[in-house]
C-alpha positions as CSV (number, residue, x, y, z in Angstrom):
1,X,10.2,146.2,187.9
2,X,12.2,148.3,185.7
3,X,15.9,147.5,186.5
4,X,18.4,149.0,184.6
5,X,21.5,146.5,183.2
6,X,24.5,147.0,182.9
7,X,26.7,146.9,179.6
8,X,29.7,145.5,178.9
9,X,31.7,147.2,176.2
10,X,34.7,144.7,175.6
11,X,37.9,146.6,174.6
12,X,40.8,145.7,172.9
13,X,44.1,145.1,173.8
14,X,46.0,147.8,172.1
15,X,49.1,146.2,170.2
16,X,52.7,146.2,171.6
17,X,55.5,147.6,169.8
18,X,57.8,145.8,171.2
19,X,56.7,142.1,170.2
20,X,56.6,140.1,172.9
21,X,53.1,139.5,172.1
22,X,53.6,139.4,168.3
23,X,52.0,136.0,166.9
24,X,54.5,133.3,166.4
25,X,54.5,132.5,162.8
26,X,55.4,129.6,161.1
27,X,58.4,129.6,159.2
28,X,57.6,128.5,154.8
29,X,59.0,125.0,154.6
30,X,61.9,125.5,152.6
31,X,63.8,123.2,149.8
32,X,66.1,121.1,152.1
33,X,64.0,120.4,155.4
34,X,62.6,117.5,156.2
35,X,59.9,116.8,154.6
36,X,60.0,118.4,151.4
37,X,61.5,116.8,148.1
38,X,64.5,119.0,148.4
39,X,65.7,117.2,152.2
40,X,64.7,114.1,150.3
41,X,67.3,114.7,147.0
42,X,70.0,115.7,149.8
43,X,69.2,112.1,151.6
44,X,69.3,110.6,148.7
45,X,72.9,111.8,147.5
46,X,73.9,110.9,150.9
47,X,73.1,107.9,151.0
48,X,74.3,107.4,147.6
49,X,78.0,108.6,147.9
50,X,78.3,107.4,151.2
51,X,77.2,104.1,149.8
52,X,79.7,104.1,147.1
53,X,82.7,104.9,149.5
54,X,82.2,102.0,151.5
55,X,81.4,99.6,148.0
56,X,84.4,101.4,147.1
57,X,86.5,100.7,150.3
58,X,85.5,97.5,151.3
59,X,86.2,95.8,147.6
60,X,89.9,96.2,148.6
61,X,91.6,93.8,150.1
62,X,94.0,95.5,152.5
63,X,92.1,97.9,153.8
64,X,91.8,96.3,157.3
65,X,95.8,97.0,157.4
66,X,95.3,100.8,157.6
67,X,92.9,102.4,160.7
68,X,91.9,105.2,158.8
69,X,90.5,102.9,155.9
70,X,88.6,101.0,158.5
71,X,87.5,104.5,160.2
72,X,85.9,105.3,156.6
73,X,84.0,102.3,156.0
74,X,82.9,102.6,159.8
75,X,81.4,106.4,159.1
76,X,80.4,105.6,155.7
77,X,78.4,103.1,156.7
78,X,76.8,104.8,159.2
79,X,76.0,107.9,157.0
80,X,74.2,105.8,154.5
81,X,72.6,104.2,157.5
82,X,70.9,107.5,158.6
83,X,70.6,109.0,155.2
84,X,68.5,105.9,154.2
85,X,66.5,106.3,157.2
86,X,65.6,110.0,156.7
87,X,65.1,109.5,153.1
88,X,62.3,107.1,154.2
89,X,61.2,109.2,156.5
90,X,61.0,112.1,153.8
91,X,59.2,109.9,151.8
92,X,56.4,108.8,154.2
93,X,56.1,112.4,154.7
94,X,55.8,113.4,151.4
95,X,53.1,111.1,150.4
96,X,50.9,111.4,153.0
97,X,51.2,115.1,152.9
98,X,52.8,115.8,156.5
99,X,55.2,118.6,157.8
100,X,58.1,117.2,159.8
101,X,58.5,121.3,161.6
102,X,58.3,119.2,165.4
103,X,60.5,120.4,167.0
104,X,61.7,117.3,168.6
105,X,62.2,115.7,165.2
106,X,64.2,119.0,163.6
107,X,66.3,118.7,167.3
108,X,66.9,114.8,166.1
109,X,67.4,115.2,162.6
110,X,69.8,118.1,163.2
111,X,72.4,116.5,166.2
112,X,72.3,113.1,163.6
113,X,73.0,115.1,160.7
114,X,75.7,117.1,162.9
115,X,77.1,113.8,164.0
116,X,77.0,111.8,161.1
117,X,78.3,114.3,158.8
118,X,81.3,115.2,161.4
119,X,82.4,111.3,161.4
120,X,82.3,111.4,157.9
121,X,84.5,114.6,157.1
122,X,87.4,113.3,159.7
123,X,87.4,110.2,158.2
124,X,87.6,111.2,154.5
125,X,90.9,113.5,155.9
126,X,92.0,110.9,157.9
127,X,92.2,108.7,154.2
128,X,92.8,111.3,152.3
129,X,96.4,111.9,154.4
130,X,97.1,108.2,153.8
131,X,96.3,108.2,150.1
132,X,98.9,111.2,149.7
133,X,101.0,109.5,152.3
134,X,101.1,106.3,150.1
135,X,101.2,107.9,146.6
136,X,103.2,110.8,147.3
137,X,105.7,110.2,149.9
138,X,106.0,106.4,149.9
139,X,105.5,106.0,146.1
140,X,104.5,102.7,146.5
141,X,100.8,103.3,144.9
142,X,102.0,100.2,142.6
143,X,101.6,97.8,144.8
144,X,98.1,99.5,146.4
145,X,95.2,99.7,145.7
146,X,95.7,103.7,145.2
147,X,93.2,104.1,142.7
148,X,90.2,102.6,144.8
149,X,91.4,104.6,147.9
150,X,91.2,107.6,146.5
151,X,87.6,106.7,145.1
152,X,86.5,106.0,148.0
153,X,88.2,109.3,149.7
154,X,86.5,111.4,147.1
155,X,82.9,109.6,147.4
156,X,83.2,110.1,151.4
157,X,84.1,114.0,150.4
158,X,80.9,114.2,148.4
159,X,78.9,112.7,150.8
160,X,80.0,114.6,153.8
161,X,79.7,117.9,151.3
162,X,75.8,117.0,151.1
163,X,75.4,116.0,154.3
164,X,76.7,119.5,155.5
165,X,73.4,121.9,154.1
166,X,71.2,118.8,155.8
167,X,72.8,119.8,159.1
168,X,73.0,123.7,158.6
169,X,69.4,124.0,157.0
170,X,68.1,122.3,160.0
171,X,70.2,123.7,162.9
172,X,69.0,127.1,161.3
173,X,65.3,126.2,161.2
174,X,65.7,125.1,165.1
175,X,67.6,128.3,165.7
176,X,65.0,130.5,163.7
177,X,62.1,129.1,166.0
C-alpha cells in the first residue's frame, strides 16, 4: 500500500511593526531599586537622618508644647521605621542574590516610599515655620531650645531629600513596566 503523506511545512509568523507582539523585556536593575546596593545606601541614609531628627527632637524638653514638633517626631519615626525595614529587606536580597522587580513589591515599596516621604517633607516645613517663627519673629530663641530644633528641622530635610529618589526611582520603574 503505497500511500502518499502529507507534509507539514510550519511557517513563521512574520514580525509586526507595530509592537504589540514585541517581547517584553526586562528592565537592567538600576543603582537605587530595591534590591541593589544603591536602594540599600538610600535606606540607609534614611533611616539615618530620620533617626537623628527624632534623637534630635525628642532630647528636648518642650517639644510636646508645639504640634508641629510632635508632628516631626511622629513622621520621623515612622520614616526610620520603613527605611529600616527596606534596608533589611535590601539586604536579604542582596545576599542571597534575589531581584525584588515584583511588581506587587515595587507597587508597595513605591506608595510607602510616596507616603512616608510626604509626612516627612510637611512636617519638616511645618517645624521649620516655627523655628523661624521663634527665632525670627518672637526672638525668644534664648529661652528655646532653637539650636536643637533647627537640627532636627534640617536632619528631617535630609531625610525626606533621600527618601524622594527612593519614591521617584521606583514609581518610574512601575510606570516603565
Amino acid at each position: 500500500m503505497n500511500v502518499s503523506h502529507a507534509t507539514v511545512h510550519p511557517v513563521e509568523d512574520p514580525p509586526t511593526t507595530d509592537g504589540a507582539n514585541a517581547p517584553m523585556v526586562r528592565m537592567k536593575d538600576m543603582e537605587g531599586m530595591p534590591g541593589t546596593r544603591g536602594g540599600l545606601a538610600l535606606r540607609f541614609f534614611q533611616f539615618f537622618f530620620a533617626a537623628a531628627a527624632l534623637g534630635v527632637m525628642a532630647t528636648t524638653s518642650d517639644f510636646p508644647s508645639v504640634t508641629a514638633f510632635c508632628y516631626l517626631v511622629a513622621a520621623a519615626g515612622l520614616q526610620s521605621l520603613w527605611s529600616l525595614l527596606l534596608a533589611f529587606i535590601d539586604m536579604y536580597a542582596l545576599l542571597v542574590k534575589r531581584s525584588l522587580q515584583n511588581c506587587r513589591i515595587v507597587s508597595l515599596f513605591t506608595i510607602g516610599d510616596g507616603i512616608t516621604s510626604t509626612l516627612t517633607f510637611a512636617a519638616a516645613c511645618a517645624s521649620a515655620g516655627i523655628t523661624v517663627l521663634i527665632d525670627n519673629d518672637l526672638g525668644s530663641c534664648s529661652k528655646n531650645h532653637c539650636v536643637q530644633f533647627e537640627t532636627a528641622t534640617a536632619m528631617a530635610f535630609i531625610s525626606w531629600f533621600t527618601a524622594l529618589p527612593s519614591f521617584f526611582i521606583n514609581f518610574w520603574s512601575l510606570a516603565s513596566r
